[in-house]
C-alpha positions in Angstrom: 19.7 9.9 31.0 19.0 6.6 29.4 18.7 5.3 26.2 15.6 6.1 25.1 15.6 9.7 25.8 19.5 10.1 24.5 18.0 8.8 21.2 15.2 10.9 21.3 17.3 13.9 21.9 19.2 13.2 19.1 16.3 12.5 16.7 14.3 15.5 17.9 16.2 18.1 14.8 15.8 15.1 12.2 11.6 14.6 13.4 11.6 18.6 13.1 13.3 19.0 9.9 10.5 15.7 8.3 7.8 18.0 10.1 8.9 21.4 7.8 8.8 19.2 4.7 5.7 17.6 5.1 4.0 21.0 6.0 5.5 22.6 2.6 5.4 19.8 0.4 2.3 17.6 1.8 0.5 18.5 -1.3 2.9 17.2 -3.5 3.2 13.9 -1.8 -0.2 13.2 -1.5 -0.1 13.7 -5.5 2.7 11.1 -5.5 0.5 8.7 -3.0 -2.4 9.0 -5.1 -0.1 8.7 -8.4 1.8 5.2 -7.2 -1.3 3.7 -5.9 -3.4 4.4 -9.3 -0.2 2.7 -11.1 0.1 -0.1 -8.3 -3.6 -0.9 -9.3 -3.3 -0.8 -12.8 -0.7 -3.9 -12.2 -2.8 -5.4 -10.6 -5.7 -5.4 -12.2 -8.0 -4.3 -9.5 -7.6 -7.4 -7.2 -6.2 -5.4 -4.5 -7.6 -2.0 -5.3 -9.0 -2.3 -0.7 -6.0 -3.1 0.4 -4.3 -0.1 -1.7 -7.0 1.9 -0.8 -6.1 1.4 2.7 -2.8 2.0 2.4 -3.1 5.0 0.8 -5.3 6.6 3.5 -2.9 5.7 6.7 0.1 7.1 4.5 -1.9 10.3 4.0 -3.0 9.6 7.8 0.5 9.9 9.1 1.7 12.6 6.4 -0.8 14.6 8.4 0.3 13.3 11.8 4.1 15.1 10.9 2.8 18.0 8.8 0.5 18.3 12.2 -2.4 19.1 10.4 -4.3 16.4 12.8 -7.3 18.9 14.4 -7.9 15.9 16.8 -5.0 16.2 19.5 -5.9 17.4 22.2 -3.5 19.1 25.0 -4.4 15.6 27.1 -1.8 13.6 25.0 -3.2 13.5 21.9 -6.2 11.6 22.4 -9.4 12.3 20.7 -12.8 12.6 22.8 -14.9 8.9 23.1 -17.3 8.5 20.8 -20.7 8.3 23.4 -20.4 11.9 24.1 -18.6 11.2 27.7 -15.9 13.7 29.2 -13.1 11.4 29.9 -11.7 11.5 33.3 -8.7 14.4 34.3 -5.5 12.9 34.1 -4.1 12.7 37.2 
């Protein structure tokens, strides 16, 4: 067993345990994203009121991705359909 998957072995309980939380207090800390990036943009006056923006959607993103609440895996590896309509290829 190498490195990598002794790590990941140990981290497994830790990624499960963040998991549970973000499923039972997602809510709460999209409240609190929402909240510090209203505040951060008051500071700033609106200059950077994109960026934050921004921010604040891929933090919600990835609060998603552990509260697995993502529709878009797929049993393939967690990659979403193309676009065009085309069936990718079976993995082999």
């Amino acid at each position: 067993m190498g490195f990598k998957d002794t790590l990941k072995a140990k981290l497994a309980p830790a990624k499960d345990k963040v998991s549970d939380l973000a499923q039972q207090h997602g809510d709460k800390i999209e409240h609190g994203l929402d909240k510090a990036a209203r505040t951060v943009d008051a500071k700033t006056k609106g200059r950077y009121s994109s960026k934050i923006e921004s921010g604040t959607g891929k933090a919600k993103d990835a609060l998603d991705r552990l509260a697995h609440k993502d529709d878009t895996a797929h049993k393939d590896g967690g990659t979403t359909p193309p676009a065009d309509g085309t069936t990718p290829p079976p993995a082999a």
